[in-house]
C-alpha positions as CSV (number, residue, x, y, z in Angstrom):
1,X,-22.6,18.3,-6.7
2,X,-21.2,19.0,-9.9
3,X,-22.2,17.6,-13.4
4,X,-19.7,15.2,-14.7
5,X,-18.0,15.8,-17.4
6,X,-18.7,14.4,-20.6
7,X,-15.9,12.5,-22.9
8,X,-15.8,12.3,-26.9
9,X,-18.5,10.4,-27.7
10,X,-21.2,12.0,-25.6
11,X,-22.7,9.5,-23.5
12,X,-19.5,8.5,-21.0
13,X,-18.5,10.7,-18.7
14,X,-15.2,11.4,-16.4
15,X,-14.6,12.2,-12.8
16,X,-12.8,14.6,-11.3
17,X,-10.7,12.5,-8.3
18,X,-9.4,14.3,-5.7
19,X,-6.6,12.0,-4.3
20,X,-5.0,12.3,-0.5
21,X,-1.9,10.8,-0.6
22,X,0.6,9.5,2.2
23,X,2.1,12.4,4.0
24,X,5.1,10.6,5.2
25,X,7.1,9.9,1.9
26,X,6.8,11.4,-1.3
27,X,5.2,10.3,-4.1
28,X,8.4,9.4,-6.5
29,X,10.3,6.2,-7.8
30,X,11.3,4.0,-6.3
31,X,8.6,4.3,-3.9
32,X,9.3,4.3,-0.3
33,X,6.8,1.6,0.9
34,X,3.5,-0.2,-0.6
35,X,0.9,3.2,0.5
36,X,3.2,5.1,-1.4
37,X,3.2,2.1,-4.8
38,X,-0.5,2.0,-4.4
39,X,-1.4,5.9,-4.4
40,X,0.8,6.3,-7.4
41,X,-0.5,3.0,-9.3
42,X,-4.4,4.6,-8.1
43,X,-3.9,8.0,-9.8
44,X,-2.1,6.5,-12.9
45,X,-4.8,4.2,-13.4
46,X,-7.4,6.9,-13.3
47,X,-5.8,8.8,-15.6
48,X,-5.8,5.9,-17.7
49,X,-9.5,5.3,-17.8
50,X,-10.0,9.0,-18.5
51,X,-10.6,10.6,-15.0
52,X,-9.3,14.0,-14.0
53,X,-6.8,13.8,-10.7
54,X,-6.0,16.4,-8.5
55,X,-3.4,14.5,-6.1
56,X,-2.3,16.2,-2.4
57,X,1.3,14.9,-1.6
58,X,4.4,16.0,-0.4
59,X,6.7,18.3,-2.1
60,X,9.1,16.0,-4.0
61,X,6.6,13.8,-5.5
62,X,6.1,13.0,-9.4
63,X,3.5,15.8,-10.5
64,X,3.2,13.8,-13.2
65,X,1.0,11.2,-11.7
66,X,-1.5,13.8,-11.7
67,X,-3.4,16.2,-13.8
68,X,-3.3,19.1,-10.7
69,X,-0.6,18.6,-8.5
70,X,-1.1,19.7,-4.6
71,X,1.6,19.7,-2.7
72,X,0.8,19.7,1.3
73,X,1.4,23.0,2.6
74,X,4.5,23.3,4.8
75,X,3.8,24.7,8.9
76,X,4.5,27.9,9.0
77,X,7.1,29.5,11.3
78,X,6.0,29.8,14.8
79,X,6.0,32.4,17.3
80,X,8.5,31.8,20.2
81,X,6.0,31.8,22.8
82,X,4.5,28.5,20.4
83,X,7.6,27.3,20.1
84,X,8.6,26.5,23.4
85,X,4.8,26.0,24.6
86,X,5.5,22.3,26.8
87,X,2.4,20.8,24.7
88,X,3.8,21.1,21.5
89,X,3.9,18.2,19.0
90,X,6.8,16.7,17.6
91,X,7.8,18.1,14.6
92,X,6.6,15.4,12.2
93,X,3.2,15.4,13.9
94,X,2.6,19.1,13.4
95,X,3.6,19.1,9.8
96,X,0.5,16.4,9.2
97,X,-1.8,18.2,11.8
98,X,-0.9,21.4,9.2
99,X,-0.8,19.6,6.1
100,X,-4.2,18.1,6.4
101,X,-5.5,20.8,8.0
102,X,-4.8,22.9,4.8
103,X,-5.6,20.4,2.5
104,X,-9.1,20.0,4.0
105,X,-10.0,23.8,3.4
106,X,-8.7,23.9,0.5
107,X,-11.1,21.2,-0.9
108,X,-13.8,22.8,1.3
109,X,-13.6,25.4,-1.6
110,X,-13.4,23.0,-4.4
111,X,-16.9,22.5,-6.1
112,X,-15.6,21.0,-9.1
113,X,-14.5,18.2,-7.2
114,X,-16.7,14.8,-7.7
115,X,-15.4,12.8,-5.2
116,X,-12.4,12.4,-2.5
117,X,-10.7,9.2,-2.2
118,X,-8.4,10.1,1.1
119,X,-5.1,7.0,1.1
120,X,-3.8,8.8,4.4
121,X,-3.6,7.9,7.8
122,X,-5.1,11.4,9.5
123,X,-8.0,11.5,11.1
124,X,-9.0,15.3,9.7
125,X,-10.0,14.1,5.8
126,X,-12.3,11.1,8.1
127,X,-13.9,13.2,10.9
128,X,-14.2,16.8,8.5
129,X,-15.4,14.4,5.2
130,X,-19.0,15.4,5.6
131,X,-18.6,19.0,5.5
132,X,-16.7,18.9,1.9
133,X,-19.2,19.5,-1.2
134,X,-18.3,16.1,-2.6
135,X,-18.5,12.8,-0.9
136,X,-15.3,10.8,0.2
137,X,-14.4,7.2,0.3
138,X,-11.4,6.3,2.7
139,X,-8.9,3.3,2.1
140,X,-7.9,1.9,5.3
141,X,-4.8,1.0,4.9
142,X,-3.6,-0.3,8.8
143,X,-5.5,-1.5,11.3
144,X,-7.3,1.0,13.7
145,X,-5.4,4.2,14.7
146,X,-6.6,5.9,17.5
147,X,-6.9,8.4,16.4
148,X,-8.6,7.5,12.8
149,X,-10.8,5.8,15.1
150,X,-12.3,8.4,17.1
151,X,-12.7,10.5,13.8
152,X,-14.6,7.3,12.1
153,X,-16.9,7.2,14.5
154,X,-17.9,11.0,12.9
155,X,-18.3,9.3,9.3
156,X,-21.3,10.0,8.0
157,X,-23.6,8.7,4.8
158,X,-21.5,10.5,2.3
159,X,-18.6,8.4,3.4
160,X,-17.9,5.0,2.4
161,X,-14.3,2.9,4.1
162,X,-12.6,0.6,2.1
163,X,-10.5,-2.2,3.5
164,X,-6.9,-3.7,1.5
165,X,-7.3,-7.3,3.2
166,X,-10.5,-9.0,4.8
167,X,-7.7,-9.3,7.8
168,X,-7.4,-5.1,7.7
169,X,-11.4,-5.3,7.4
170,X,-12.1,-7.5,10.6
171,X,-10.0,-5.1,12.8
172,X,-12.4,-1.9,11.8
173,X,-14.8,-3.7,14.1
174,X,-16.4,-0.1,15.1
175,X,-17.3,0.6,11.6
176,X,-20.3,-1.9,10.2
177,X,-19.8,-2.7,6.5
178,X,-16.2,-2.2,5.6
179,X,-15.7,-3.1,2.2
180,X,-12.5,-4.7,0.8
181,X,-10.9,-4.0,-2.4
182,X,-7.5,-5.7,-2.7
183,X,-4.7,-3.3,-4.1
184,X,-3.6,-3.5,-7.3
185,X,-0.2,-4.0,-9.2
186,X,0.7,-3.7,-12.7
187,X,0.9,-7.4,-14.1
188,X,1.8,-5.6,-17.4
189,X,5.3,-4.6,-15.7
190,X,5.9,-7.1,-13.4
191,X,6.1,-9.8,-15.7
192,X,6.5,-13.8,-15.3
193,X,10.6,-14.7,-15.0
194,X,12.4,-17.9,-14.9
195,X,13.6,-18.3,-11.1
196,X,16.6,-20.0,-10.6
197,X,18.3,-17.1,-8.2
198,X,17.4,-18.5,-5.3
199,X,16.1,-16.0,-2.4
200,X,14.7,-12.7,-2.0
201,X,13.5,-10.4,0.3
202,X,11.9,-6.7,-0.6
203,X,10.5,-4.3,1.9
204,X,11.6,-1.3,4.2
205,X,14.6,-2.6,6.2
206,X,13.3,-2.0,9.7
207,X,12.7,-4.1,12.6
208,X,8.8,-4.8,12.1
209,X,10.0,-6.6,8.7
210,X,11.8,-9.0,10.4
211,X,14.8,-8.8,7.2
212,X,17.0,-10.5,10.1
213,X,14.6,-13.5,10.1
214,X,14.9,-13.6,6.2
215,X,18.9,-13.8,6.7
216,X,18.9,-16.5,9.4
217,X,16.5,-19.0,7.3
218,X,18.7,-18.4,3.9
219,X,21.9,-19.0,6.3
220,X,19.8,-22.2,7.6
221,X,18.7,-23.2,4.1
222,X,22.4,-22.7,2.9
223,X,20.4,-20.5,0.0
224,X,21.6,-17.3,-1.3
225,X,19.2,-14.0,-0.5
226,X,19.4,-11.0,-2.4
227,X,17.7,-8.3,0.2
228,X,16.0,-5.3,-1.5
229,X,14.2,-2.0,-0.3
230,X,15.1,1.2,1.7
231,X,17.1,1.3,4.8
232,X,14.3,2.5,6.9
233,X,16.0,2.1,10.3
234,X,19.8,2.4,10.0
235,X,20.5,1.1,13.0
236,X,18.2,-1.8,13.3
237,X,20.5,-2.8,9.6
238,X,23.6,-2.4,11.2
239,X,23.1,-4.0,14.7
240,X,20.7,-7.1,13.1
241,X,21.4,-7.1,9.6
242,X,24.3,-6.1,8.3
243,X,26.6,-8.8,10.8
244,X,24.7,-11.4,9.1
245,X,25.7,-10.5,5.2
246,X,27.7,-12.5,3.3
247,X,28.8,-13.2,-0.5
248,X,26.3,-15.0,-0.7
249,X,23.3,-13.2,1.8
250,X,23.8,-9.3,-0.2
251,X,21.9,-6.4,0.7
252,X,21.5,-5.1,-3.1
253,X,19.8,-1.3,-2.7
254,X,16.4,0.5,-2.8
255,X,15.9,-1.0,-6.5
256,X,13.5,1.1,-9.2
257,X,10.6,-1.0,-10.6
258,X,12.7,-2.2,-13.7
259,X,15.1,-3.8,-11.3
260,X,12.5,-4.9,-8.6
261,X,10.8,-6.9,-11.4
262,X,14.4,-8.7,-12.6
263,X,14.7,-8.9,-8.6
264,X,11.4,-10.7,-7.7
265,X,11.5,-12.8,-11.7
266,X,15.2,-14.3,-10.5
267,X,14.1,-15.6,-7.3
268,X,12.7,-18.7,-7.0
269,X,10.6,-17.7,-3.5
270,X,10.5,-14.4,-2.1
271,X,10.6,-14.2,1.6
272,X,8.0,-12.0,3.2
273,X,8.8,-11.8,7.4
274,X,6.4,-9.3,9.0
275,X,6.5,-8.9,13.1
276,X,3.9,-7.2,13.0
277,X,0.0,-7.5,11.4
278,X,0.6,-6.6,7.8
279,X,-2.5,-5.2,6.3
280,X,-1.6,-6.3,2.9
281,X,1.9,-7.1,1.8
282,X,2.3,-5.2,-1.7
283,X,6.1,-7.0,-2.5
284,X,3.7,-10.6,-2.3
285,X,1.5,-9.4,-4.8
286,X,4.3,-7.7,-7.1
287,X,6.5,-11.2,-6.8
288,X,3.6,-13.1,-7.3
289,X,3.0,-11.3,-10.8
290,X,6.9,-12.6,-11.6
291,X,6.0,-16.0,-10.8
292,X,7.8,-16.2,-8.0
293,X,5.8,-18.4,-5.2
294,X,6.2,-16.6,-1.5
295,X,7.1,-17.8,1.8
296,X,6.1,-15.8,4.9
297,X,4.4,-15.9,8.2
298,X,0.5,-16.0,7.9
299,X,0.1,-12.4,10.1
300,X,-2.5,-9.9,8.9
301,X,-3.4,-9.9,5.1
302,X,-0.4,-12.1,4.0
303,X,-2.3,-14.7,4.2
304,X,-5.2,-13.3,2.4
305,X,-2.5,-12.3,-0.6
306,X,-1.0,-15.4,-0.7
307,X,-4.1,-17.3,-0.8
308,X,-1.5,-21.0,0.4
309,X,-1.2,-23.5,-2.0
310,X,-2.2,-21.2,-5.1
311,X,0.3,-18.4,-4.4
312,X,3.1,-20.2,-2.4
313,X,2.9,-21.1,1.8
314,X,2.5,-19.3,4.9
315,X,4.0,-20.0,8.0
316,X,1.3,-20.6,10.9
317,X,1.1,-18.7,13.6
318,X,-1.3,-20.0,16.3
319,X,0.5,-18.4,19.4
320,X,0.4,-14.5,17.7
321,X,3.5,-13.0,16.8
322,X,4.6,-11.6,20.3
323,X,4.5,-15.0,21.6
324,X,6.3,-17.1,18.7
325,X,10.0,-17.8,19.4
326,X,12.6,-16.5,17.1
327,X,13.6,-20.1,16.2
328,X,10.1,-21.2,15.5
329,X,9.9,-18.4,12.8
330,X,12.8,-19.4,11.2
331,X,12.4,-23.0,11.4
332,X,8.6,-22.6,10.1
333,X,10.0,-20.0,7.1
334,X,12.6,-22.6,6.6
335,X,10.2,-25.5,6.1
336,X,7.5,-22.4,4.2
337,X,10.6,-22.3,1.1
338,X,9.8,-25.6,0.8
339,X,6.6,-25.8,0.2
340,X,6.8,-22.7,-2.1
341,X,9.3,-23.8,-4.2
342,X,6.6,-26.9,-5.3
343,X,4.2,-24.3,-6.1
344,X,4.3,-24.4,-10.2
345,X,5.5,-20.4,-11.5
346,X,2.4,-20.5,-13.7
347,X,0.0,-21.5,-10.8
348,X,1.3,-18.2,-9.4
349,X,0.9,-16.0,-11.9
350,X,-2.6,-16.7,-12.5
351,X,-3.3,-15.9,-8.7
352,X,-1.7,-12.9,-9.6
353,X,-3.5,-11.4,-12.7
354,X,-7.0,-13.0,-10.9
355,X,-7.2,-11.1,-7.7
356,X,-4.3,-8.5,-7.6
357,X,-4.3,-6.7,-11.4
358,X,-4.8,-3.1,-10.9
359,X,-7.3,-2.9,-13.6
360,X,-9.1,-5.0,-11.3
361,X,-8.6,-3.0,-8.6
362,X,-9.8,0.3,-10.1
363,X,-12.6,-1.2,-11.7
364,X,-14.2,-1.7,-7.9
365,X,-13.1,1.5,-7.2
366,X,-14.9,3.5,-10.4
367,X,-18.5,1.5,-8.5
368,X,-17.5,2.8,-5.2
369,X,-17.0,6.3,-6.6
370,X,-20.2,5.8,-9.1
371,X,-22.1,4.9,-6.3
372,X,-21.2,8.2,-4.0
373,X,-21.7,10.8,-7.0
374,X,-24.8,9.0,-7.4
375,X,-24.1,8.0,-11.2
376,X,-25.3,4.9,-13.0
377,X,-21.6,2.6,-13.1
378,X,-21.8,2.4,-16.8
379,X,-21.7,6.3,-16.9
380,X,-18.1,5.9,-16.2
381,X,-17.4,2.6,-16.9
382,X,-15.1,1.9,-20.2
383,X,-14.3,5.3,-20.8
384,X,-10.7,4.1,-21.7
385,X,-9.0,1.2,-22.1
């Protein structure tokens, strides 16, 4: 283990982070989903309180987030004998088996590393942590993979696992003592706003998401929805989404944070419709910063984020998702808006900046990682502001 380093005044000291980012998006702006927000928000914040990052992503992502950019090394060509061997992966699955592949060994070399703080969803950084020179600390982002699973069940004492939600923490149920740190969003950018827009909606457009739900309860309410985020799945929009727009229902674009702030601080609810178990739900979090009270269905973490009556209401869903009927979803969201338009803007900010500030979030952190380099927490506590 290497010494850390010491700051200015002599007696703080920095880390040096290595950070495994996402290997599906890159890490740019605007981001393509909440792994992506959070892995960016992570390494900012670290630079913030003086620790040196060294951040593995995909080609195309801000180097600037970092003080060492990696970027994941690209598969090599293959032989035509590989090529057409009847066992070969499809090609996004080889390019992560490659990428993490590589980035392992190459942090296998790095001694000056302090600690590894893996964000991705491969189970090589998990099953090969304890045969890296510095210790590792894994956020779990989703509920059990698999795969992640089987390589979890290799974790040793230098690795620690780190849930987004209690909900995402309950799941691990093969790993005893999964933390939970709730992810963080900048309250100092998404900022309280006056409402008044009526709906909105942010997310990937695809169908786990459920944006079609979001469109049917506005068109129920007789409420305008302005509908924000990538089109993930073009033709899950065109077949379910885009037959439902309207003047007054708009699909507005994959907005940058300046916009998605005016987006969530104009609405007086934001609409959050997962059809699946959401481990966190990042837009709830970000709106909630604005002000802006959410209605969604109570799946996964949502309900953790929301935190119902402080941060706006959740719809309740006592049969599980697969066995909820499409009108009960709506009429529940319908009846959700409600409830979360009562919900006073202040009342929802205050949720915000109490459990979801990113300061917060990377205070928890700077223990976890204190704790694994075996440092005192005020060694690296404070070093910036």
């Amino acid at each position: 283990m290497t010494a850390l380093r010491h700051v200015a005044d002599g007696t703080r000291r920095r880390l040096r982070v290595a950070v495994l980012g996402p290997s599906r998006f890159p890490l740019s702006r605007p981001f393509a989903g909440g792994q992506e927000a959070f892995t960016a928000t992570l390494c900012e914040r670290l630079r913030r309180r003086g620790h040196h990052v060294v951040l593995f992503a995909l080609d195309g992502s801000d180097p600037g987030l970092a003080d060492e950019f990696v970027p994941y090394a690209a598969p090599p060509s293959l032989s035509a004998v590989a090529q057409v061997d009847p066992g070969m992966p499809a090609g996004l699955d080889f390019a992560e088996h490659h990428a993490f592949l590589d980035a392992v060994r190459v942090l296998g070399l790095r001694t000056d590393i302090d600690v590894v703080h893996n964000n991705s969803l491969h189970p090589y950084p998990i099953a090969l942590a304890d045969l890296l020179p510095a210790p590792m600390v894994t956020t779990l982002h989703t509920p059990p993979i698999p795969f992640m699973e089987s390589a979890a069940a290799m974790a040793g004492r230098r690795s620690r696992h780190v849930a987004v939600s209690g909900a995402v923490a309950r799941t691990w149920t093969t790993l005893p003592g999964v933390e939970v740190v709730s992810n963080g969003v900048d309250v100092d950018a998404f900022l309280p706003g006056p409402g008044g827009g009526g709906l909105a909606w942010a997310g990937r457009v695809t169908p786990e998401k459920g944006t079609h739900l979001a469109i049917e309860t506005a068109l129920r309410l007789d409420l305008p929805l302005r509908i924000a985020g990538p089109i993930s799945d073009p033709d899950y929009f065109a077949r379910s989404v885009r037959p439902l727009l309207d003047e007054r229902r708009v699909y507005v674009g994959h907005l940058d944070t300046a916009a998605l702030r005016e987006h969530y601080a104009a609405a007086d609810v934001l609409l959050v419709t997962p059809l699946w178990e959401e481990p966190f739900g990042l837009v709830a979090a970000e709106a909630m910063a604005c002000g802006t009270p959410v209605a969604g269905f109570g799946v996964g973490g949502l309900t953790d984020v929301v935190g119902a009556p402080e941060g706006g209401a959740v719809v309740d869903v006592p049969a599980g998702i697969h066995h909820t009927s499409h009108d009960e979803f709506v009429t529940g969201l319908a009846a959700a808006v409600g409830r979360a338009a009562g919900v006073s803007r202040a009342t929802v900010r205050l949720r915000a900046e109490r459990e979801f500030a990113a300061a917060t979030m990377i205070g928890r952190y700077e223990r976890i990682y204190a704790a694994l380099a075996r440092r005192a927490p005020a060694e690296i506590d404070g070093i910036a502001g």
